[in-house]
C-alpha positions in Angstrom: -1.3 6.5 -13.9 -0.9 10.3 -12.7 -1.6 10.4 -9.2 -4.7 12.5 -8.3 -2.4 15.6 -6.8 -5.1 16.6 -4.9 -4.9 13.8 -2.8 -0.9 15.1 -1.7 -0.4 17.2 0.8 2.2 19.3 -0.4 3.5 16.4 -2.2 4.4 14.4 0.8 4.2 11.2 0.6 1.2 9.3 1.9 2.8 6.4 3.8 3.7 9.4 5.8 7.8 8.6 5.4 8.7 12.4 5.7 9.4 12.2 1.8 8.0 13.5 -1.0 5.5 11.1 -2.9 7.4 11.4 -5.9 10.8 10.1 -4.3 9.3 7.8 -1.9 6.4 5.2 -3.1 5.6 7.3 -6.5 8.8 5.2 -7.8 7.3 2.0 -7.2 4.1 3.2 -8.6 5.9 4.2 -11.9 7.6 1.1 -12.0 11.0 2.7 -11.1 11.9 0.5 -8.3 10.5 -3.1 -6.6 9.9 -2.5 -2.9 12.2 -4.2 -1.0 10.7 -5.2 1.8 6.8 -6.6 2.6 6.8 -3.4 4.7 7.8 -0.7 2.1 4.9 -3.0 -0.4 2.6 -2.2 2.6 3.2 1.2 2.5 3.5 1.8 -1.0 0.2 0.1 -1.4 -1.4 1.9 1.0 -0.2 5.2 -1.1 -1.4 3.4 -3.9 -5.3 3.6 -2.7 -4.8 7.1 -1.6 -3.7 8.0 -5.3 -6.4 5.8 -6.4 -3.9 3.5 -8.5 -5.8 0.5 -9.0 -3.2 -0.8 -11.6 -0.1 -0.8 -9.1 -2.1 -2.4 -6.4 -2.8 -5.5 -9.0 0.6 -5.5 -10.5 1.5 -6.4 -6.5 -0.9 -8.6 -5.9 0.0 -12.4 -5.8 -1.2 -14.1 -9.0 -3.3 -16.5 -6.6 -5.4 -14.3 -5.1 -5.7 -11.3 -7.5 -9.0 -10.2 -8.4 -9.7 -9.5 -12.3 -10.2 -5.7 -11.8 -10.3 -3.6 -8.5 -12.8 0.0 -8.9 -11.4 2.5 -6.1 -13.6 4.7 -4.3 -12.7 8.3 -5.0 -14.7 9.2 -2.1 -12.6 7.5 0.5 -10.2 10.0 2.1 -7.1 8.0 3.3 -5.8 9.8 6.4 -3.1 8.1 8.2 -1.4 4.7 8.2 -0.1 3.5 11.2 2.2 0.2 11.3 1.3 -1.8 14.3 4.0 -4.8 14.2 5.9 -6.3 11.1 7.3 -10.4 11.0 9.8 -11.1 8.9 9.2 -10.0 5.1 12.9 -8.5 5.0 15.3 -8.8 1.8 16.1 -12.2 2.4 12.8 -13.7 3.7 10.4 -15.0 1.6 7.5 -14.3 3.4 6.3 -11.8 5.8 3.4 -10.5 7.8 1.9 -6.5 8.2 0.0 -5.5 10.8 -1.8 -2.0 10.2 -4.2 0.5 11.2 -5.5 2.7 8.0 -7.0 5.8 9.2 -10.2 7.0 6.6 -13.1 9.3 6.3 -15.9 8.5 4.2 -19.4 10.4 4.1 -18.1 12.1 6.6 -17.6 9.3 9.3 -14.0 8.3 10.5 -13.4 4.4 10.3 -10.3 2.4 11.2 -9.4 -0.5 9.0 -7.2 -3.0 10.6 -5.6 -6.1 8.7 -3.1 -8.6 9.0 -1.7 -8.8 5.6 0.7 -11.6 4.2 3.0 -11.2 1.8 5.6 -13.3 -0.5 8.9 -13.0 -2.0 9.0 -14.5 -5.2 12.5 -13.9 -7.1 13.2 -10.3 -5.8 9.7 -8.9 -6.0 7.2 -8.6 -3.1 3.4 -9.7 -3.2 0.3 -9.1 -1.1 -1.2 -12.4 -0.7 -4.2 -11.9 1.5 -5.4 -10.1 4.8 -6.8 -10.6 8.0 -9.3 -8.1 8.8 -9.8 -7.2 12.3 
């Protein structure tokens, strides 16, 4: 999937790494690269909704709790995702937890999403499992 450009701001990346989208999680979403970490999945996913790449975020999502089809909402505006706290989910763990805060507008109204997500290493690649909403 092409990323909906008009969703880049000046082709920065979304995660909001200071890189542009194309060298930063626009690799993972072409299948380049596996994310290393549960974090860099977090983020990448969370660029991944922005671009409205429904495809990358079920390709990363754990076999056991993967929905059949996922429609985006090309009305959401993604603004801002802030990483609260991060356990484990390096290169060598096998498991991992995210703690976010994704900043969005929709209709006009600013909302605050707030998860705990969980994630697994199975062989090198990471998955997102499930989420805690707060």
């Amino acid at each position: 999937m092409t990323p909906d450009s008009a969703r880049l701001r000046n082709g920065a990346c979304p995660c909001l790494s200071g890189e542009q989208y194309v060298d930063c999680c626009g690799r993972f979403h072409r299948g380049e690269a596996d994310a290393p970490t549960a974090g860099q999945l977090m983020r990448s996913r969370y660029a991944a909704f922005v671009v409205l790449d429904a495809g990358y975020l079920l390709r990363t999502w754990h076999a056991s709790t993967r929905p059949a089809s996922m429609d985006l909402d090309p009305d959401m505006e993604w603004r801002r995702l802030d990483i609260v706290s991060a356990t484990n989910g390096g290169p060598l763990d096998t498991s991992g937890t995210v703690e976010f805060a994704a900043h969005y507008r929709l209709d006009g109204e600013r909302g605050v999403q707030r998860e705990i997500s969980h994630f697994v290493r199975e062989g090198k690649r990471w998955f997102y499992v499930d989420g805690d909403v707060r």
